[in-house]
C-alpha positions as CSV (number, residue, x, y, z in Angstrom):
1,X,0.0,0.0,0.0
2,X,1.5,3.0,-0.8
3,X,1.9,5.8,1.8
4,X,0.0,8.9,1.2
5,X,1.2,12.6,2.3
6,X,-0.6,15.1,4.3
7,X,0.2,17.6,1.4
8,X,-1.6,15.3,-1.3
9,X,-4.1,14.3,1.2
10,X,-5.0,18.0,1.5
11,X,-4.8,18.4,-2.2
12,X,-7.2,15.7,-3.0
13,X,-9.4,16.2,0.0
14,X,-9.7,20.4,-0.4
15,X,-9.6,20.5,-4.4
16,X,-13.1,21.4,-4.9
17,X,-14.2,24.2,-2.5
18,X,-10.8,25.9,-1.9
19,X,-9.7,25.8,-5.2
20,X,-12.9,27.5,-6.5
21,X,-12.4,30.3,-3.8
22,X,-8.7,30.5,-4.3
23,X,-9.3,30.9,-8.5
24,X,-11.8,33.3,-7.3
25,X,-9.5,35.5,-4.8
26,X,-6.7,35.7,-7.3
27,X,-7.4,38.7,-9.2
28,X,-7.3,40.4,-5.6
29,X,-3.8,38.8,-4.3
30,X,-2.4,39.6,-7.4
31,X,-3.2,43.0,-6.8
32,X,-1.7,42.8,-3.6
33,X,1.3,41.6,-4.5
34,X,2.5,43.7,-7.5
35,X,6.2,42.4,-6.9
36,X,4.7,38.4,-8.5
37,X,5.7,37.5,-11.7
38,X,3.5,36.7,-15.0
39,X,6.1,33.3,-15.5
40,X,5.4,32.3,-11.6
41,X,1.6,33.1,-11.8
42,X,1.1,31.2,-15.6
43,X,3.1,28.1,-13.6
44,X,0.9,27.8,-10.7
45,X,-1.7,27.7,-12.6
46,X,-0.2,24.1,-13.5
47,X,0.6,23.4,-9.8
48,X,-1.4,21.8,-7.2
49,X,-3.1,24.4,-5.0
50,X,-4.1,24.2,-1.7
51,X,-5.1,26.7,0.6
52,X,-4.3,26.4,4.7
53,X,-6.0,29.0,6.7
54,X,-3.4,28.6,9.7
55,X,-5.0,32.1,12.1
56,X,-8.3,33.4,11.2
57,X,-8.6,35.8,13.3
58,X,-4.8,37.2,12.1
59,X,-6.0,37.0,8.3
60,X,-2.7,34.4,7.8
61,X,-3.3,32.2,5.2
62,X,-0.6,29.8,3.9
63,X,-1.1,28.9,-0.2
64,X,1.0,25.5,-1.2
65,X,1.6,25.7,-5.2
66,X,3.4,22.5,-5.8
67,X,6.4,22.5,-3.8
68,X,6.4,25.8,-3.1
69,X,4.9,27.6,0.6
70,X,3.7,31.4,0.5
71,X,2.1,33.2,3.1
72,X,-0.5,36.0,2.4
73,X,-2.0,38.2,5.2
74,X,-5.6,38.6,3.9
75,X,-8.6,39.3,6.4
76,X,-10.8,39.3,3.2
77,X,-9.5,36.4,1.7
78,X,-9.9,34.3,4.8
79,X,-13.8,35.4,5.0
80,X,-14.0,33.9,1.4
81,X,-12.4,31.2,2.0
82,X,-14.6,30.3,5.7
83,X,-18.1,31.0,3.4
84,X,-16.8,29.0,0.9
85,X,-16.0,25.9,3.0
86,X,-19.6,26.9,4.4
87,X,-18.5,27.5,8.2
């Protein structure tokens, strides 16, 4: 049996909802973050995306595109993302 990762656990198991809130908060992080590039935004769109809200009440969200870790502080993206998930 082969052994299965948190990461691709979380991948599998959040896909739907989080990706589909995620795609839809994009156009707003990008905003935010003027300093990401059009190569590193066209490859994560490639990636695995999974979205870990790690403090709510802080806005900290951590995004994992592939390998990669990056955390946004993002009071209105973490609202999204709770309604979304439908908590």
């Amino acid at each position: 049996m082969s052994q299965a990762s948190r990461r691709s656990f979380l991948a599998v198991a959040g896909s739907g909802a989080v990706t589909t809130a995620v795609v839809a908060a994009a156009p707003s992080s990008r905003a935010a973050s003027p300093s990401a590039s059009s190569s590193a935004s066209s490859s994560a769109s490639t990636q695995p995306l999974v979205a870990h809200v790690r403090d709510a009440a802080a806005g900290t969200v951590v995004l994992y595109v592939g390998h990669d870790e990056v955390v946004v502080q993002d009071h209105d993206l973490v609202r999204r993302l709770t309604r979304a998930a439908g908590r």
